[in-house]
PDB file of N, CA, C and O in Angstrom, chain B, residues numbered from 101:
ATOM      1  N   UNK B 101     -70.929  63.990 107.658  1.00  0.00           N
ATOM      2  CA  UNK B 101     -70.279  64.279 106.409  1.00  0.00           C
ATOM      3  C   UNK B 101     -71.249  63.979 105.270  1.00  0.00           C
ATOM      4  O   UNK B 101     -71.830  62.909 105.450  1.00  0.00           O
ATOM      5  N   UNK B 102     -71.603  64.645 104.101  1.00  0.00           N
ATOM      6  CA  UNK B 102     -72.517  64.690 103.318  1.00  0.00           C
ATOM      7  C   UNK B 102     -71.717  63.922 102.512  1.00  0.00           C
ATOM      8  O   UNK B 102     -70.487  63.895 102.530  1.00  0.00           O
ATOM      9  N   UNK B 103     -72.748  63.055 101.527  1.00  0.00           N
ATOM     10  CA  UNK B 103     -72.329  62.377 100.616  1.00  0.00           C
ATOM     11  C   UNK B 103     -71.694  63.213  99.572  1.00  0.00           C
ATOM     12  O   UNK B 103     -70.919  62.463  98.980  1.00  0.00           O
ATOM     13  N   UNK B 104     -71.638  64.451  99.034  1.00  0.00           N
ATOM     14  CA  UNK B 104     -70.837  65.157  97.849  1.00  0.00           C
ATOM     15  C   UNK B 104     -69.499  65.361  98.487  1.00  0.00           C
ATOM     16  O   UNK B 104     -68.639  65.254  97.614  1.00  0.00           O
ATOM     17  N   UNK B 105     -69.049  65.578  99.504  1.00  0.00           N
ATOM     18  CA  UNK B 105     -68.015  65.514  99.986  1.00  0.00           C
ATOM     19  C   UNK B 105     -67.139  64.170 100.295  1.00  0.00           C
ATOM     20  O   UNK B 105     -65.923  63.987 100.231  1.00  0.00           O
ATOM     21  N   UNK B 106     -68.169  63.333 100.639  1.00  0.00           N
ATOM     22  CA  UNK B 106     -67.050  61.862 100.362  1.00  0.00           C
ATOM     23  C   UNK B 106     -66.632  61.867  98.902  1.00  0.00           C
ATOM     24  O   UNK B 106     -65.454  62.042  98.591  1.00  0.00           O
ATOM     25  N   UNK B 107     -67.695  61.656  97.910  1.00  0.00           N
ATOM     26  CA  UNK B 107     -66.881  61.535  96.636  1.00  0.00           C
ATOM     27  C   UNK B 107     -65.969  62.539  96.147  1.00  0.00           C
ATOM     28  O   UNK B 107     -65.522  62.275  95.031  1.00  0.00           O
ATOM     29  N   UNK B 108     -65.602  63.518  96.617  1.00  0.00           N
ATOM     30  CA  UNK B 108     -64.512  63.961  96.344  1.00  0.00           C
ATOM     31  C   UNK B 108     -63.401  64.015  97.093  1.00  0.00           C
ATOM     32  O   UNK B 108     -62.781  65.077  97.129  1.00  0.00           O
ATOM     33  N   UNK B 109     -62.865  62.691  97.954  1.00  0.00           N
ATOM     34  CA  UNK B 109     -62.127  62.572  99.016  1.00  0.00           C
ATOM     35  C   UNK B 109     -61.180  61.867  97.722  1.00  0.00           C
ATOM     36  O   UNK B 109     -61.578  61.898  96.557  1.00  0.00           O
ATOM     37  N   UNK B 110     -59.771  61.187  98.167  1.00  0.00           N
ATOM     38  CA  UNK B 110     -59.330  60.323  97.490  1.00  0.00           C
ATOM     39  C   UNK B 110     -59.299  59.114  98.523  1.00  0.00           C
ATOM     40  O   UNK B 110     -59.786  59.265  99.644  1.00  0.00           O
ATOM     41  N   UNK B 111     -58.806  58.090  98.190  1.00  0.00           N
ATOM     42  CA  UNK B 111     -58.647  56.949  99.340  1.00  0.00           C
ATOM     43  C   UNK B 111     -57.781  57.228 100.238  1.00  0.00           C
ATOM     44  O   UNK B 111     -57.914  56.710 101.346  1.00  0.00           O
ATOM     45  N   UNK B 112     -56.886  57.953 100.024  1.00  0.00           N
ATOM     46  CA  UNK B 112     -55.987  58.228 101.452  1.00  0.00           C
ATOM     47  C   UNK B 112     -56.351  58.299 102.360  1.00  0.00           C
ATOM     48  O   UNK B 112     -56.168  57.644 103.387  1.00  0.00           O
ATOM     49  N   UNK B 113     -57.570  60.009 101.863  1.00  0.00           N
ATOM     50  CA  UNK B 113     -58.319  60.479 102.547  1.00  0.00           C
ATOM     51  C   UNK B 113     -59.249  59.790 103.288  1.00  0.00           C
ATOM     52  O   UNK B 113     -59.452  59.829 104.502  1.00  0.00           O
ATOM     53  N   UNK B 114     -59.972  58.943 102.141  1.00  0.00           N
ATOM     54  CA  UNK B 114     -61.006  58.197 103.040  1.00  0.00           C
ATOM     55  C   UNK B 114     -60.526  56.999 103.958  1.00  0.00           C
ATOM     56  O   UNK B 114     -61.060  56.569 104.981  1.00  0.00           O
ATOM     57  N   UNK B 115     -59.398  56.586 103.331  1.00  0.00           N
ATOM     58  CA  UNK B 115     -59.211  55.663 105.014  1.00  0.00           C
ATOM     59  C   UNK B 115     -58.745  56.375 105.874  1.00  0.00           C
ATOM     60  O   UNK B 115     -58.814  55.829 106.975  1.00  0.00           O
ATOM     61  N   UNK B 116     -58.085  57.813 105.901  1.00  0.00           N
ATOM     62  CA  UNK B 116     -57.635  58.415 107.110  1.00  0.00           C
ATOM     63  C   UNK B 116     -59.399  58.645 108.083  1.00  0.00           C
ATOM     64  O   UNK B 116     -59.724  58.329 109.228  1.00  0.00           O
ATOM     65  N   UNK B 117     -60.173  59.324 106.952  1.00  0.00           N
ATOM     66  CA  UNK B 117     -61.808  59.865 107.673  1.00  0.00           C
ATOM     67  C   UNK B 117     -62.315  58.185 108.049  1.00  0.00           C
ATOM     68  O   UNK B 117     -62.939  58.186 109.110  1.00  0.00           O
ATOM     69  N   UNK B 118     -62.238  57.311 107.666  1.00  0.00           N
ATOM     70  CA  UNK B 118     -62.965  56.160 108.145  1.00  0.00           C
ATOM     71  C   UNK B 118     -61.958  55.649 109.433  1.00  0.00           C
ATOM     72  O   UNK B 118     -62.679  55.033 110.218  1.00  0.00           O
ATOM     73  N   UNK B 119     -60.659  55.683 109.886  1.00  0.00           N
ATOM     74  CA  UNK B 119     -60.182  55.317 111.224  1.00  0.00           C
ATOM     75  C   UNK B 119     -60.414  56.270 112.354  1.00  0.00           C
ATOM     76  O   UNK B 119     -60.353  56.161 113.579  1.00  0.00           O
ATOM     77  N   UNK B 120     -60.658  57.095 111.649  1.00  0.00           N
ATOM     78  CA  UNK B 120     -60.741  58.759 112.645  1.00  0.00           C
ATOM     79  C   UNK B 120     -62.418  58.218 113.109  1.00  0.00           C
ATOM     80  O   UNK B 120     -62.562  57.760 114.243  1.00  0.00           O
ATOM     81  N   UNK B 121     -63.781  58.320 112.047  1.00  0.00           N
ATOM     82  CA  UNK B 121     -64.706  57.733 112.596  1.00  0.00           C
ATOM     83  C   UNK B 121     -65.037  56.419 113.048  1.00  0.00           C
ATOM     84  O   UNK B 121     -66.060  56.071 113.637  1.00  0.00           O
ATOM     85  N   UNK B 122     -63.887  55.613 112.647  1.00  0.00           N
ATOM     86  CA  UNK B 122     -64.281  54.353 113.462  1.00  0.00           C
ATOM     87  C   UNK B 122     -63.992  54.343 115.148  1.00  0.00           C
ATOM     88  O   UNK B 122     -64.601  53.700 116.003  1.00  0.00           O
ATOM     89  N   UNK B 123     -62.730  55.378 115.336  1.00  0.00           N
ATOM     90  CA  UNK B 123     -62.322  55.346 116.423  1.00  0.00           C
ATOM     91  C   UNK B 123     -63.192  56.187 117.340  1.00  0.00           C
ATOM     92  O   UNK B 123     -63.304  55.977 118.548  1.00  0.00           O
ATOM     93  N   UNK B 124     -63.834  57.211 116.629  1.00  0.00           N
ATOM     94  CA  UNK B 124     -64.924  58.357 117.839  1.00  0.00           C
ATOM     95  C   UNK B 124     -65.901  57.362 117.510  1.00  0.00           C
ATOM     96  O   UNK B 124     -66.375  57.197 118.634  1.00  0.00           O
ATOM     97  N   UNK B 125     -66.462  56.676 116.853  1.00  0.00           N
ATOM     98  CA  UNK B 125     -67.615  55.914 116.801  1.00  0.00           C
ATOM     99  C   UNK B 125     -67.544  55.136 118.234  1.00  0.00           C
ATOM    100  O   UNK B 125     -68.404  55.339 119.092  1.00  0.00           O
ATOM    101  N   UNK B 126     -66.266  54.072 118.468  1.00  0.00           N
ATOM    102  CA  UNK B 126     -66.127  53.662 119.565  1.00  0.00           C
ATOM    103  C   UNK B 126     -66.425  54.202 120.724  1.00  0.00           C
ATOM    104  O   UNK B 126     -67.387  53.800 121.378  1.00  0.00           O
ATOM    105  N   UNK B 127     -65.677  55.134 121.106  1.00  0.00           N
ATOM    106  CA  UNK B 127     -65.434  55.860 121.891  1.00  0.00           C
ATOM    107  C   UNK B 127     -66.644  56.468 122.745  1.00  0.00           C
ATOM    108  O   UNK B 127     -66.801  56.640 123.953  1.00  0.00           O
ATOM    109  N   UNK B 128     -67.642  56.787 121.323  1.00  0.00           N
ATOM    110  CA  UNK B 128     -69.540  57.668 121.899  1.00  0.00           C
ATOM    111  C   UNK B 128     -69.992  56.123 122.361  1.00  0.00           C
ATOM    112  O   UNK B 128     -70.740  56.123 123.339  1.00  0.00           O
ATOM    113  N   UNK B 129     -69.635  54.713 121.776  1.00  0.00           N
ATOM    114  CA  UNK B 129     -70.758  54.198 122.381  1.00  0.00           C
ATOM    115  C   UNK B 129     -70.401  53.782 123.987  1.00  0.00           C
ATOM    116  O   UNK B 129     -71.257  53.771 124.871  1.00  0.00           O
ATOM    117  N   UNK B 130     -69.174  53.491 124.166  1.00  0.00           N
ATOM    118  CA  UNK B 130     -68.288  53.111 125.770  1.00  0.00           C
ATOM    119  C   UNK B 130     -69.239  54.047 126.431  1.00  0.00           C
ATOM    120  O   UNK B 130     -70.172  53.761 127.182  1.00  0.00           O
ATOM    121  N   UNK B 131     -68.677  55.699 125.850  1.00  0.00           N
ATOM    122  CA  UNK B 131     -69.660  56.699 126.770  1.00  0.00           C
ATOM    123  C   UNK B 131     -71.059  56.639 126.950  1.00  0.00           C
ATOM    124  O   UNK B 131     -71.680  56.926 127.973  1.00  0.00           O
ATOM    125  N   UNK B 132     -71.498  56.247 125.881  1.00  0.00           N
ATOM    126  CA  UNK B 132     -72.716  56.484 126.083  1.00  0.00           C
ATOM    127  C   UNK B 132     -73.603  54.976 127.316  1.00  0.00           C
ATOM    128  O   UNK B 132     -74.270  55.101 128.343  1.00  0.00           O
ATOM    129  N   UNK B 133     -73.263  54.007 126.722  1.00  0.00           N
ATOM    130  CA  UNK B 133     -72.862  52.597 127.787  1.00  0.00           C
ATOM    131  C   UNK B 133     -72.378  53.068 129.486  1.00  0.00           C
ATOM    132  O   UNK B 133     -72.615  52.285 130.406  1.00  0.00           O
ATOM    133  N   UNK B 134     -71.978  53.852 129.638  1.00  0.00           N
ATOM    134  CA  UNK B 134     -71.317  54.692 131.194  1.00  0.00           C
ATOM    135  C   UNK B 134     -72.342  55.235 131.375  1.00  0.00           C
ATOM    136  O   UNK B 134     -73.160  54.742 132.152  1.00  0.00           O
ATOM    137  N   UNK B 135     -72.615  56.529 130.638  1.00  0.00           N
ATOM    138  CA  UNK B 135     -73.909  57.528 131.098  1.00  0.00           C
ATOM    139  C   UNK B 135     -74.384  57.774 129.607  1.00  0.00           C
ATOM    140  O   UNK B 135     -73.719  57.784 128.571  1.00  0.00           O
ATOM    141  N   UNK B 136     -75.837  57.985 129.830  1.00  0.00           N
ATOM    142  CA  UNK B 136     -76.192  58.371 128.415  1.00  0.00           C
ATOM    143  C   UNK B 136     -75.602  59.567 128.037  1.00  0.00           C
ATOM    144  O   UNK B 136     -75.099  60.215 128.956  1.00  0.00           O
ATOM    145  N   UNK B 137     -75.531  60.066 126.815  1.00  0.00           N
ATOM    146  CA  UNK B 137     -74.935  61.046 125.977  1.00  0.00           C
ATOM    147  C   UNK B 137     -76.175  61.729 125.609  1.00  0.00           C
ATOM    148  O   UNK B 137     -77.243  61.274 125.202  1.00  0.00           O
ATOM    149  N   UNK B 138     -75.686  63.249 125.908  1.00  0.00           N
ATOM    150  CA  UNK B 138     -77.158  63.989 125.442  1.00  0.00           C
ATOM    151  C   UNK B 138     -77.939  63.709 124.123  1.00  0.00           C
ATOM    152  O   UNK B 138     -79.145  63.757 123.885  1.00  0.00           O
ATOM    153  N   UNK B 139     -76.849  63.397 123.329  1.00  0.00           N
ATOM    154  CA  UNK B 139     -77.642  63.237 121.798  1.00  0.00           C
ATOM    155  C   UNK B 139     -77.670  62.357 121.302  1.00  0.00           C
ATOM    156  O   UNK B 139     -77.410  62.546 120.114  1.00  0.00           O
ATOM    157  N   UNK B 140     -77.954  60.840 121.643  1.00  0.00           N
ATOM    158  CA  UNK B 140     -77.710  59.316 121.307  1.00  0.00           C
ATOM    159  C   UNK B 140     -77.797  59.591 119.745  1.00  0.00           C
ATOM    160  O   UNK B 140     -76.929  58.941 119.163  1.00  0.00           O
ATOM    161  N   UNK B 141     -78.634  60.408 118.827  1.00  0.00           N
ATOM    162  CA  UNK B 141     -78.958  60.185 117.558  1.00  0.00           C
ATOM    163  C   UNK B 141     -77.449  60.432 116.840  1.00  0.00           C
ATOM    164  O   UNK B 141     -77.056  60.193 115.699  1.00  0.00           O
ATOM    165  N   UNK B 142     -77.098  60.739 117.458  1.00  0.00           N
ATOM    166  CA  UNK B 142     -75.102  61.197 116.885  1.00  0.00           C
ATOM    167  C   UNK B 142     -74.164  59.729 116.576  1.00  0.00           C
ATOM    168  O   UNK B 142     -73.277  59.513 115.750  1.00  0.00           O
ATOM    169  N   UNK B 143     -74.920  58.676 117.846  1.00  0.00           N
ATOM    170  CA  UNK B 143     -74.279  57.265 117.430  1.00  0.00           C
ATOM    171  C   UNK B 143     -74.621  57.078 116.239  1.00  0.00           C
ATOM    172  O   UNK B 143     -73.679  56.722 115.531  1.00  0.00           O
ATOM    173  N   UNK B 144     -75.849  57.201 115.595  1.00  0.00           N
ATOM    174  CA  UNK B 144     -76.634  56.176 114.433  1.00  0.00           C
ATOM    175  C   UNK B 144     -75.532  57.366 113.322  1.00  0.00           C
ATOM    176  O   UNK B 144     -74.797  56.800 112.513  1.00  0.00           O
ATOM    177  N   UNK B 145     -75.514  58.611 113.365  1.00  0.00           N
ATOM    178  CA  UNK B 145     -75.012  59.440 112.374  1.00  0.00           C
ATOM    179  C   UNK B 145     -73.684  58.875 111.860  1.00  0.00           C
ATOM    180  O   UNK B 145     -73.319  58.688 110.699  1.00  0.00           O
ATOM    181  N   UNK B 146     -73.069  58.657 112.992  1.00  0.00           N
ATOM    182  CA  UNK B 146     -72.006  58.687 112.586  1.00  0.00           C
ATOM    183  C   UNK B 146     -71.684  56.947 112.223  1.00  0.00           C
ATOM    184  O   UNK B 146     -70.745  56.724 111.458  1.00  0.00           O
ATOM    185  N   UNK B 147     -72.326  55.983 112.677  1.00  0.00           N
ATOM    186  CA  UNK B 147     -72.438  54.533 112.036  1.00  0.00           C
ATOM    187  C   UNK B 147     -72.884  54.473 110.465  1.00  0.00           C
ATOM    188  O   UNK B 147     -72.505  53.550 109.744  1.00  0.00           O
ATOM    189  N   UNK B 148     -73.714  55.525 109.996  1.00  0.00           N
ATOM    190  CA  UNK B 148     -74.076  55.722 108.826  1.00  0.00           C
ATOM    191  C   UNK B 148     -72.878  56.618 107.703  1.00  0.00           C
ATOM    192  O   UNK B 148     -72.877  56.592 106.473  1.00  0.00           O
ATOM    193  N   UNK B 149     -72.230  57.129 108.337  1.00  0.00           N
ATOM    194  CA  UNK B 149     -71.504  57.898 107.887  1.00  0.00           C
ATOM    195  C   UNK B 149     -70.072  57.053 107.699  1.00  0.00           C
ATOM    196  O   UNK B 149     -69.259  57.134 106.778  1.00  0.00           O
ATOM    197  N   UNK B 150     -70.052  56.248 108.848  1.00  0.00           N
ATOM    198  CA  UNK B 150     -69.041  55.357 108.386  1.00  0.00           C
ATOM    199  C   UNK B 150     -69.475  54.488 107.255  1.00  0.00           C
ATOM    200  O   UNK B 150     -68.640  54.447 106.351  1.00  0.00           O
ATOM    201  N   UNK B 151     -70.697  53.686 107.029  1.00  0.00           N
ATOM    202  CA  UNK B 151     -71.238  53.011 106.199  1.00  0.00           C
ATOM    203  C   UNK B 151     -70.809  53.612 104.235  1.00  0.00           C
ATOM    204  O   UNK B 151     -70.355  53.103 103.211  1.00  0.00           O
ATOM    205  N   UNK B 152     -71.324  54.947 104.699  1.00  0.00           N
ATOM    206  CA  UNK B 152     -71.181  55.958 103.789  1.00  0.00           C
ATOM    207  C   UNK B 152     -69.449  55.805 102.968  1.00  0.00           C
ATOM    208  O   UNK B 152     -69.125  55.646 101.791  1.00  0.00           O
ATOM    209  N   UNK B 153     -68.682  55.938 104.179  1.00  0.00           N
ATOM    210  CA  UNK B 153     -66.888  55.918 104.019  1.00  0.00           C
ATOM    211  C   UNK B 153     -66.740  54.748 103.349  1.00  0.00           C
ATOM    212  O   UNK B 153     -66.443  54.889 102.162  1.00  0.00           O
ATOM    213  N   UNK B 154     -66.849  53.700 103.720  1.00  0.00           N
ATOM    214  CA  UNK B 154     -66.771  51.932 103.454  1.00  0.00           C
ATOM    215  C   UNK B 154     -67.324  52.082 102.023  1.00  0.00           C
ATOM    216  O   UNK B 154     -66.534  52.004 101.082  1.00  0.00           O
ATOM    217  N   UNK B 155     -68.722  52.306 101.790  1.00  0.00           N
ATOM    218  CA  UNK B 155     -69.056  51.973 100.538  1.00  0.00           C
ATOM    219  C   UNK B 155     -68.289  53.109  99.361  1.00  0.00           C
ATOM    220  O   UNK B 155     -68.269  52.913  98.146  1.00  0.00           O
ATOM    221  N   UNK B 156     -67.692  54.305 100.066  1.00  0.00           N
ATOM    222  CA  UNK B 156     -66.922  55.161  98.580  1.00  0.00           C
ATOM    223  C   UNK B 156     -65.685  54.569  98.375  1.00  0.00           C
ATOM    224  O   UNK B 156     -65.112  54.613  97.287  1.00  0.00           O
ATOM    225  N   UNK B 157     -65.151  53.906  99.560  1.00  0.00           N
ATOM    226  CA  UNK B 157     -63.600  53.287  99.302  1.00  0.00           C
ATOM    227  C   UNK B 157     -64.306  52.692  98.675  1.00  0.00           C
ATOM    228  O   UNK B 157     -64.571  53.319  97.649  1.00  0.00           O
ATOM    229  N   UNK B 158     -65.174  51.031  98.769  1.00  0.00           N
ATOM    230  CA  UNK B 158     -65.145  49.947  97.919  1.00  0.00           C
ATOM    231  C   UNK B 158     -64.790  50.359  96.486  1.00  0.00           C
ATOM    232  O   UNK B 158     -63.844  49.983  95.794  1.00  0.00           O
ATOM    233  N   UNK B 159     -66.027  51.441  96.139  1.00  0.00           N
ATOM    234  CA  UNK B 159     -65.992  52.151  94.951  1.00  0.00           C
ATOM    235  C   UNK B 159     -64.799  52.333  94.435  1.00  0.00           C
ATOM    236  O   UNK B 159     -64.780  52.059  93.235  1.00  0.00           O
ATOM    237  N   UNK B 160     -63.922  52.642  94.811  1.00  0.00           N
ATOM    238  CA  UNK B 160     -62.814  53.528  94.383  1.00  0.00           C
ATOM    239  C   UNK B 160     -61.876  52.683  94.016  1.00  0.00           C
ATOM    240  O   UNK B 160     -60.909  52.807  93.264  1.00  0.00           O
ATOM    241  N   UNK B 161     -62.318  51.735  94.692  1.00  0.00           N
ATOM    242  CA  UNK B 161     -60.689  50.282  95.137  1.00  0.00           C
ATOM    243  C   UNK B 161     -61.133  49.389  93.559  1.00  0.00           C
ATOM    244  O   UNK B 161     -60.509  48.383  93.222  1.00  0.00           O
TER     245      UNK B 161
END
């Protein structure tokens, strides 16, 4: 998710998009921990992207 698109989320939004990626965030690393995952670089994306979510709520709050 690109940063111009978080800031135009509202907080609803962004805590709905930050449980949604916290929960597939989980989910790639279990898998990936089982068998590797073709595209490990997708973990770091989406840890950043949550980072990304966290710091526009703070903002907002």
């Amino acid at each position: 998710m690109k940063k111009a698109d978080i800031k135009n989320l509202s907080v609803g939004d962004l805590q709905n998009q930050l449980a949604d990626a916290k929960a597939t965030y989980t989910k790639m690393k279990l898998a990936h921990r089982i068998s590797p995952i073709e595209n490990p670089i997708q973990i770091r994306d989406l840890r950043r992207t949550i980072a990304r979510l966290e710091t526009e709520l703070t903002n907002k709050q």
